[in-house]
C-alpha positions as CSV (number, residue, x, y, z in Angstrom):
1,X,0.0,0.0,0.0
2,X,3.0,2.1,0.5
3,X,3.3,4.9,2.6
4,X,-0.1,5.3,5.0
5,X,0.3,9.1,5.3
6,X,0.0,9.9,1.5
7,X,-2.8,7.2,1.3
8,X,-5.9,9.1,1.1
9,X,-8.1,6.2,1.5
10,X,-6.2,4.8,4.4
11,X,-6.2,8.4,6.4
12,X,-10.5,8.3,5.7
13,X,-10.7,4.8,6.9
14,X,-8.3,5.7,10.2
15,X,-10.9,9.0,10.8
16,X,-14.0,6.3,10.9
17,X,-13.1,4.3,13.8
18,X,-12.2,7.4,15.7
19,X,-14.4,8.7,18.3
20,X,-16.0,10.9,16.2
21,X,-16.3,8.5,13.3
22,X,-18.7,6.0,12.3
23,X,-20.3,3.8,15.7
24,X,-18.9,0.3,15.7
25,X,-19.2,-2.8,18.1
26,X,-17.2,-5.9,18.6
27,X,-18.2,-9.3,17.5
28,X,-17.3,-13.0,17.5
29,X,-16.5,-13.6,13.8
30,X,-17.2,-17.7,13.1
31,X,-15.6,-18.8,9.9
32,X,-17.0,-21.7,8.2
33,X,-14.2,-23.9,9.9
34,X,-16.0,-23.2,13.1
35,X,-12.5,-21.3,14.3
36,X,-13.7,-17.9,15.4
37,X,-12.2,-14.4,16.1
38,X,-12.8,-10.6,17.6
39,X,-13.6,-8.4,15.4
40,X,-14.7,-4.6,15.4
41,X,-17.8,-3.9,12.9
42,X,-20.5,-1.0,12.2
43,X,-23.3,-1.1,10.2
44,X,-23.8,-0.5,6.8
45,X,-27.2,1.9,8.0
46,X,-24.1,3.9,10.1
47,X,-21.9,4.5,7.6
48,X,-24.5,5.4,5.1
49,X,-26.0,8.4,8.2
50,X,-22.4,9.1,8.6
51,X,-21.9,10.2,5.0
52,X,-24.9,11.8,4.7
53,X,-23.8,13.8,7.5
54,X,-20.6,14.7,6.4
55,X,-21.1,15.0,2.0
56,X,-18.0,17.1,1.9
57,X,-15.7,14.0,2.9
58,X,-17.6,12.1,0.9
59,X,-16.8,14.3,-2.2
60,X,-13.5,14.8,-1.6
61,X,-12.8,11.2,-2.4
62,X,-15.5,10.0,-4.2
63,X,-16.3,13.1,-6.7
64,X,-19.4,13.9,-7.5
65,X,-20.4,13.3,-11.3
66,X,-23.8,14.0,-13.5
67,X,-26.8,12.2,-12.3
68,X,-24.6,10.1,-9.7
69,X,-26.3,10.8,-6.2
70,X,-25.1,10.3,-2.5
71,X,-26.2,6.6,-2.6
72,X,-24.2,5.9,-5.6
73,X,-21.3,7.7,-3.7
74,X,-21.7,5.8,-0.9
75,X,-21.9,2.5,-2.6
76,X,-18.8,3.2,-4.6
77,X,-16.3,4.0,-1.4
78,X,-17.9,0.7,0.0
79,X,-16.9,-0.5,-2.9
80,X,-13.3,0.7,-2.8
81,X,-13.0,-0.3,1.0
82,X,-13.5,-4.0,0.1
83,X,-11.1,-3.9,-2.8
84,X,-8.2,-2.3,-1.1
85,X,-9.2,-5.3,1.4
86,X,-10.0,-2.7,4.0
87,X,-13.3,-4.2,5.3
88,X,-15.3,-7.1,4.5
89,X,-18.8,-7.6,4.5
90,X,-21.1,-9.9,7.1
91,X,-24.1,-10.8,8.6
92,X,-25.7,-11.3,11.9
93,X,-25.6,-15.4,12.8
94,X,-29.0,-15.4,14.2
95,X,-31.8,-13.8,12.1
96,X,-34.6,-14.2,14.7
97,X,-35.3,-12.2,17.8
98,X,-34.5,-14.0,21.3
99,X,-37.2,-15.7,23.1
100,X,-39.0,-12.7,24.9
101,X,-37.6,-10.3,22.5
102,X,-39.7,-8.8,19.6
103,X,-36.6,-7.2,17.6
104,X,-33.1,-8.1,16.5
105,X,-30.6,-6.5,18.6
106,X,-29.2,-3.4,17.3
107,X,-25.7,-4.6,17.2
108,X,-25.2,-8.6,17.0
109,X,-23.0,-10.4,18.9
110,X,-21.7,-12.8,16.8
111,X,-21.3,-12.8,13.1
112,X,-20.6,-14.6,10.0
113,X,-19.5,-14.1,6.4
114,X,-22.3,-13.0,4.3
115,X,-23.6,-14.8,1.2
116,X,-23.0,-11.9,-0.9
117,X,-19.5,-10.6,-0.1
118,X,-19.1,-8.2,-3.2
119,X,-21.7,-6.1,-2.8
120,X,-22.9,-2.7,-1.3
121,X,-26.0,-3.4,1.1
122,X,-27.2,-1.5,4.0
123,X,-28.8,-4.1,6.4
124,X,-25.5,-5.6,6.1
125,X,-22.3,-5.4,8.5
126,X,-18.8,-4.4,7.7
127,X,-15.6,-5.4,10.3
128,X,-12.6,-4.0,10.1
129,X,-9.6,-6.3,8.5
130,X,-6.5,-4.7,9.9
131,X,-5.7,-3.5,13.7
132,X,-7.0,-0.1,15.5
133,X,-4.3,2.7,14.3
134,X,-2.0,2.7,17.7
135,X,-2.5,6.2,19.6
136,X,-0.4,8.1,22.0
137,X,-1.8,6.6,25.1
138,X,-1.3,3.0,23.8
139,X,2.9,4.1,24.2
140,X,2.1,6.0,27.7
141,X,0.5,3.1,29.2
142,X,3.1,1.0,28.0
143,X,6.2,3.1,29.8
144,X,3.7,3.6,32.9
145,X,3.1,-0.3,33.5
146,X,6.8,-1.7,34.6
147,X,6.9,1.7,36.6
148,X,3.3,0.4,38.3
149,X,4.5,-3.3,38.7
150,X,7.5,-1.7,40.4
151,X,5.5,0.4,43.0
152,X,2.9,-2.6,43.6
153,X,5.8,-5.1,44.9
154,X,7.6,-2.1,47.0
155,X,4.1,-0.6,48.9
156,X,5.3,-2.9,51.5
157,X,8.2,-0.3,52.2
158,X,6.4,2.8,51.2
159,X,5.7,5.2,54.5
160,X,3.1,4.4,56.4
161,X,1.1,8.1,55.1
162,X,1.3,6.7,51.8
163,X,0.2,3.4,52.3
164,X,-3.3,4.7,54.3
165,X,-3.7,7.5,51.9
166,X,-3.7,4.8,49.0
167,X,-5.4,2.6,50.8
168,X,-8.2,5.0,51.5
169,X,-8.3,6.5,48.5
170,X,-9.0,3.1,46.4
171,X,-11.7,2.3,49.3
172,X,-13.1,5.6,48.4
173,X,-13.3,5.3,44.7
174,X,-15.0,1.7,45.5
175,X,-17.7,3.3,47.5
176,X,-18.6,6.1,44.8
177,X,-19.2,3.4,42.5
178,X,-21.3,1.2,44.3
179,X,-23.1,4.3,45.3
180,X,-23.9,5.6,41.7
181,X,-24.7,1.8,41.0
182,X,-27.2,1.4,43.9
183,X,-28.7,5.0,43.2
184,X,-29.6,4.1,39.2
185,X,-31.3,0.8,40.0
186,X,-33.3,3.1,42.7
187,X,-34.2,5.8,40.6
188,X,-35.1,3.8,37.7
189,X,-37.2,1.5,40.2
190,X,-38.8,4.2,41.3
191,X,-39.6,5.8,38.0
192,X,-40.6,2.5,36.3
193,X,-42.9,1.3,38.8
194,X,-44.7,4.9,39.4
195,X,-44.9,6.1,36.1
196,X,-43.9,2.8,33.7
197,X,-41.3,5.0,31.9
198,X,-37.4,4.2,31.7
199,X,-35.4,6.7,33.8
200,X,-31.5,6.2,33.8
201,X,-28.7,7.7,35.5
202,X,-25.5,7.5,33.6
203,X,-27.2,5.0,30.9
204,X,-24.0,3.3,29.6
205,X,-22.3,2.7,33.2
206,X,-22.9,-1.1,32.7
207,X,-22.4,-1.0,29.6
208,X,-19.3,-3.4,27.9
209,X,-19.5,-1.9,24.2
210,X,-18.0,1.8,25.1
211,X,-14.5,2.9,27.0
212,X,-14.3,4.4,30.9
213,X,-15.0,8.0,29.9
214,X,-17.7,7.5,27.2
215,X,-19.7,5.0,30.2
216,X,-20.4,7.9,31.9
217,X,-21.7,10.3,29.0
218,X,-24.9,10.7,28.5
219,X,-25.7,11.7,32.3
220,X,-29.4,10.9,31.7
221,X,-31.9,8.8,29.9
222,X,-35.5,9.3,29.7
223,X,-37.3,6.9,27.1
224,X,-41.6,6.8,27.7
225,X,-43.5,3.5,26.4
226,X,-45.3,3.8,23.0
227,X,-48.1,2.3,24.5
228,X,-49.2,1.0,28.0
229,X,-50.6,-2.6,28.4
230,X,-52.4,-4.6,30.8
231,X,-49.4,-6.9,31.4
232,X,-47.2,-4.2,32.2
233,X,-49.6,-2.8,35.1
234,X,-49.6,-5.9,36.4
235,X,-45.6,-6.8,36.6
236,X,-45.7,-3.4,37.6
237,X,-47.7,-3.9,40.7
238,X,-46.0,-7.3,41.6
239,X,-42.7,-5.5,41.5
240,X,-44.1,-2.7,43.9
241,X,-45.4,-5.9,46.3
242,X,-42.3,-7.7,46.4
243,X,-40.2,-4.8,46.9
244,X,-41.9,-3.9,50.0
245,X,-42.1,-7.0,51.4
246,X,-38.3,-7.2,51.0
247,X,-37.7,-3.9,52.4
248,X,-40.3,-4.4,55.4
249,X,-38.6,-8.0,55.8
250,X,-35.1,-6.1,56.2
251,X,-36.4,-3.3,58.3
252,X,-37.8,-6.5,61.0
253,X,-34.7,-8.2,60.7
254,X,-31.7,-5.9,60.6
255,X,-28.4,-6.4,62.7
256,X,-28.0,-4.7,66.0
257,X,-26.5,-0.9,65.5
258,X,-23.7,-2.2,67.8
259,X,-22.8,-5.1,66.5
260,X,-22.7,-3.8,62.5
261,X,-20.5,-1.3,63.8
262,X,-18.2,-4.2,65.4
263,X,-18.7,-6.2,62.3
264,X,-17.2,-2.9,60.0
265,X,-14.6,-2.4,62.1
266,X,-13.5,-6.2,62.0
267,X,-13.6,-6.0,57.8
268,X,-11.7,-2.3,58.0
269,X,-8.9,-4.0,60.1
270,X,-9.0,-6.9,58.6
271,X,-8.3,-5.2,54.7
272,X,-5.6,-2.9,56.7
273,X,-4.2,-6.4,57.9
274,X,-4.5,-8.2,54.2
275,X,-2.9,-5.0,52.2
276,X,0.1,-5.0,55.0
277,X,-0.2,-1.2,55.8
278,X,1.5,-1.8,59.6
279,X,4.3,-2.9,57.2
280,X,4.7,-6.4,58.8
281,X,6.0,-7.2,55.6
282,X,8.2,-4.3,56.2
283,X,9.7,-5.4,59.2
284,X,10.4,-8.9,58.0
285,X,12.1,-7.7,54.7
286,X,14.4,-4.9,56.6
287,X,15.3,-6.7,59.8
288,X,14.2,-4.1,61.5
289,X,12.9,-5.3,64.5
290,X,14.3,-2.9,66.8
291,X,10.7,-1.9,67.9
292,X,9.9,-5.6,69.1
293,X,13.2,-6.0,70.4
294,X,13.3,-2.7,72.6
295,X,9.1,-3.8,73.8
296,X,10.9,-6.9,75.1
297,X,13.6,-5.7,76.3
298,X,11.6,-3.0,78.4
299,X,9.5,-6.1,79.7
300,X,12.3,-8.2,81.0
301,X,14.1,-5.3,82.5
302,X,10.9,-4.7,84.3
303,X,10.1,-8.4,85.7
304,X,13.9,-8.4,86.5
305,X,13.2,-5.1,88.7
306,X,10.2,-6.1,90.4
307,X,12.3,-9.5,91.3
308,X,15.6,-7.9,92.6
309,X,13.6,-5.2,94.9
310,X,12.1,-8.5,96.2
311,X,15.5,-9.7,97.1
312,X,16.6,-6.7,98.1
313,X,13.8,-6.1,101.0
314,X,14.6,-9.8,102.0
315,X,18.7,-9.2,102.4
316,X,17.7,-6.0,104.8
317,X,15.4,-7.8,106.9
318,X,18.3,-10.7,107.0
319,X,20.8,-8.1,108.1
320,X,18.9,-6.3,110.7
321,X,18.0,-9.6,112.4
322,X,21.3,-9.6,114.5
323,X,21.4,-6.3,115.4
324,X,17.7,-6.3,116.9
325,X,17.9,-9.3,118.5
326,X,16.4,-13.0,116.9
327,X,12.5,-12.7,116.5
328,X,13.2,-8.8,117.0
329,X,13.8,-7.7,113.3
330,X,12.0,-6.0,111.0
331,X,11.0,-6.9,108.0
332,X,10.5,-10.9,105.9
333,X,14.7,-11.2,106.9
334,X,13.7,-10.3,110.4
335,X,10.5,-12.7,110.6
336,X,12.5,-15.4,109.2
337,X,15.6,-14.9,111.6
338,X,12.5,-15.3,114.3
339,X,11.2,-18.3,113.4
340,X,15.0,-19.8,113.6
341,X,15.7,-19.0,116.6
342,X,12.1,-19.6,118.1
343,X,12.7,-23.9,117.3
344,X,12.9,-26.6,119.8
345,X,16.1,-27.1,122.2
346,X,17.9,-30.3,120.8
């Protein structure tokens, strides 16, 4: 193909499967050997919109001639996709809705070479034959991850503000999610069951098909039913009974306020303890065990105190026995000097 940067055709394809560019989704690909791969794909319908969108890229490599239209433009760079072996054209593996469904899913899972692989259709599918052009952050991430290893094996050693900060930091970012998670189900609970419309807080948060950024955009998602039904009254009401009864059941059986806190404060120290932030691990790798040592050292010196001032008192009552007399001394010496001398005449 030559040089990619004075291939206009190659520079048009790259621009679609930007951000900006033409939607796509990833598929399972099976070949009629059964062997399957990962492909990315888009729709023939999306690259048509996409084009009719933008007519001035269009034009600018597909020109515009007498009587030729933006169909026939369309059709034609298809066309010239599949011959410089750029894309090649599929179809969905299963042509009938799932059980419970009543249309095809907008983008298919899995997909399979289609009949007709020469020609411009719409309804069809198109996957890209050669890898994603490599961007910028593709060569960050790769210098950033030995560098990330690296700090993952020493946090161990790292000070002990680091280590919490981290520590609570991650805990925090859990907690946000779960959060937003928990508050989306409620409000579209809520919603759907009063009103029977679909209300969504950051729509494409579960979503698989889009990257971390785009999960959270759009913020909201309202859609309203194009027509009520019985059926949906009913599941509607069910849902409304068997969510109370589960809350209500939860309200009557929820754990002592004392003993939840206990139970918290057990998992808190227990994740401290896992992730090693009293640096344990620390201790063990440096030697230093001065603090152990010197907690020892501080209890023997004590027990070794507490049993010489015993001695001590008994060696002054000992030595004052004489002086005073027997059974005239002060102290345990003294009383045992008495009982000596106090014993039967042999």
């Amino acid at each position: 193909m030559g040089n990619t940067k004075d291939d206009p055709i190659k520079v048009l394809a790259d621009s679609l499967r930007e951000k900006k560019g033409v939607q796509w989704s990833l598929a399972k690909l099976e070949t009629p050997s059964g062997e399957g791969l990962y492909v990315e794909y888009f729709r023939g319908k999306d690259f048509a919109r996409y084009f009719r969108a933008n007519p001035e890229k269009l034009n600018e490599h597909v020109p515009a001639k007498l009587g030729k239209t933006v169909e026939d433009q369309i059709a034609e760079l298809i066309m010239v996709f599949m011959k410089r072996k750029l894309v090649r054209k599929s179809d969905r593996k299963f042509k009938m809705p799932k059980p419970g469904k009543k249309r095809l899913v907008k983008f298919p899972r899995t997909l399979v070479p289609h009949p007709d692989g020469s020609g411009w259709t719409e309804n069809a599918f198109y996957y890209w034959t050669y890898d994603r052009p490599t961007s910028m952050w593709y060569y960050v991430a790769t210098v950033a991850l030995p560098f990330l290893v690296i700090a993952a094996c020493l946090f161990p050693l790292a000070p002990w503000w680091v280590r919490m900060t981290l520590v609570y930091f991650l805990l925090a970012v859990l907690a946000l999610l779960l959060g937003l998670i928990a508050l989306r189900y409620s409000l579209f609970g809520v919603v759907w069951i009063v009103t029977g419309h679909s209300f969504w807080l950051f729509p494409n948060m579960m979503s698989d098909e889009v990257g971390v950024l785009d999960a959270f955009s759009p913020v909201l998602s309202y859609e309203r039913p194009k027509k009520g039904s019985r059926t949906q009254i009913v599941t509607r009401l069910i849902t409304l009974v068997l969510v109370t009864g589960s809350i209500y059941m939860l309200y009557q059986h929820s754990p002592d306020a004392e003993k939840l806190a206990a139970s918290a404060k057990e998992a808190h120290d227990s994740i401290l303890d896992y992730l090693d932030v009293y640096a344990k691990g620390k201790m063990f790798i440096t030697g230093n065990t001065n603090d152990t040592a010197t907690k020892a050292g501080m209890g023997e010196a004590a027990g070794a105190g507490t049993a010489g001032a015993g001695w001590t008192g008994g060696g002054a009552g000992a030595n004052s026995g004489p002086r005073t007399g027997a059974g005239q001394g002060s102290g345990p010496g003294a009383r045992a000097s008495g009982r000596r001398g106090s014993g039967p005449d042999l």
